[in-house]
Structures are given as C-alpha cells and as structure tokens.
C-alpha positions in Angstrom: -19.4 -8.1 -9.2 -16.5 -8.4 -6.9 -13.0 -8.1 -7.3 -10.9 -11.3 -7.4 -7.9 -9.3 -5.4 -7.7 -9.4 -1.8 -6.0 -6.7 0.0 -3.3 -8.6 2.4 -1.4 -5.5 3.8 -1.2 -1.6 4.3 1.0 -0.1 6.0 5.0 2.1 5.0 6.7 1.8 2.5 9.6 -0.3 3.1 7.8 -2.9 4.7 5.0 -3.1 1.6 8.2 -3.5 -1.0 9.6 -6.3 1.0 6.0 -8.2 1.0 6.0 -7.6 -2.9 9.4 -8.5 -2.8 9.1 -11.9 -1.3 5.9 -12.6 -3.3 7.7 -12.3 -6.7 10.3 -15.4 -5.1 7.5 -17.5 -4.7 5.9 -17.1 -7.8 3.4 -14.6 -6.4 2.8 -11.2 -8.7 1.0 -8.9 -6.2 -0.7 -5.6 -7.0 1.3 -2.5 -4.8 -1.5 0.4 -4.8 0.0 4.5 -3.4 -3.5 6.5 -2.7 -1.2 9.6 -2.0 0.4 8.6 -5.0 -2.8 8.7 -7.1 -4.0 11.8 -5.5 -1.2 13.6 -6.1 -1.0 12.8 -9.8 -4.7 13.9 -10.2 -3.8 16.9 -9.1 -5.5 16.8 -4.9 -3.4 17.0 -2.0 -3.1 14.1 -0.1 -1.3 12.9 3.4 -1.3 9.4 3.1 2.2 9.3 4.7 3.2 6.7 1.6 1.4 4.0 2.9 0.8 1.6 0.5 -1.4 -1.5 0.1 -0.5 -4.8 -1.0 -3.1 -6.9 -3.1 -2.9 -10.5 -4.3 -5.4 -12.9 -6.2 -8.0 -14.8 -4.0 -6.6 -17.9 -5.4 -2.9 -16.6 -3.7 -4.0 -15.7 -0.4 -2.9 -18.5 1.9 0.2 -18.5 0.0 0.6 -14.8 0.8 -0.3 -14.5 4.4 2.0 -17.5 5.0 4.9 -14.6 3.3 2.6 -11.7 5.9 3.7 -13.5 8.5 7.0 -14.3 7.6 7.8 -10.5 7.2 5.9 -9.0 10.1 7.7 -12.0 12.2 4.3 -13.4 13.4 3.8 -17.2 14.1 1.0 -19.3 12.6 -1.6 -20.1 13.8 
C-alpha cells in the first residue's frame, strides 16, 4: 500500500523552512523530514549536509508546487 504523501522538495535548510513556511499560510500542513537528523539520533553517522525534504498530501500537491515555484522563483508552466 502506498503512501498518500508526496515528496515536493529536498534540498538546504533554509529554503525547506520557507516551503513549510508558506504552506502553513495557505492552509497547507506539510511533513519536513532531516535523514541526518534521524541518523544521528539512532546513534550512525550521517553527512546529509541538513538537507531536508518536504512532503505534503496527494490531495495538496498542485496547491504546493504552485508555493515550489513561488519560492524557487520558477514560472508556470
């Protein structure tokens, strides 16, 4: 069975915050996950350089890449 979260960014730190950030205006509650994070608190060493990843619901994704490209200062398509 699949999950019903979509994974609509990875990348530093800042930029993963702001994403979230601009989500929660919207209405949007998105899922921030930190691998080096989680590695480190199980006790392996990780380089991850704190990249995280931003998640959101299937049902939120258009919503959310419209927010993507806001951010990264893309254009739609």
């Amino acid at each position: 069975m699949g999950s019903n979260y979509l994974k609509i960014y990875s990348g530093n730190r800042f930029t993963a915050q702001q994403i979230e950030n601009k989500l929660k205006e919207i209405g949007i509650s998105a899922i921030l996950k930190d691998e080096s994070e989680s590695a480190r608190l199980a006790g392996f060493a990780a380089n991850m350089d704190g990249e995280l990843e931003v998640h959101v619901h299937r049902d939120e994704h258009d919503r959310a890449m419209a927010v993507i490209r806001s951010v990264l200062g893309q254009k739609e398509d």
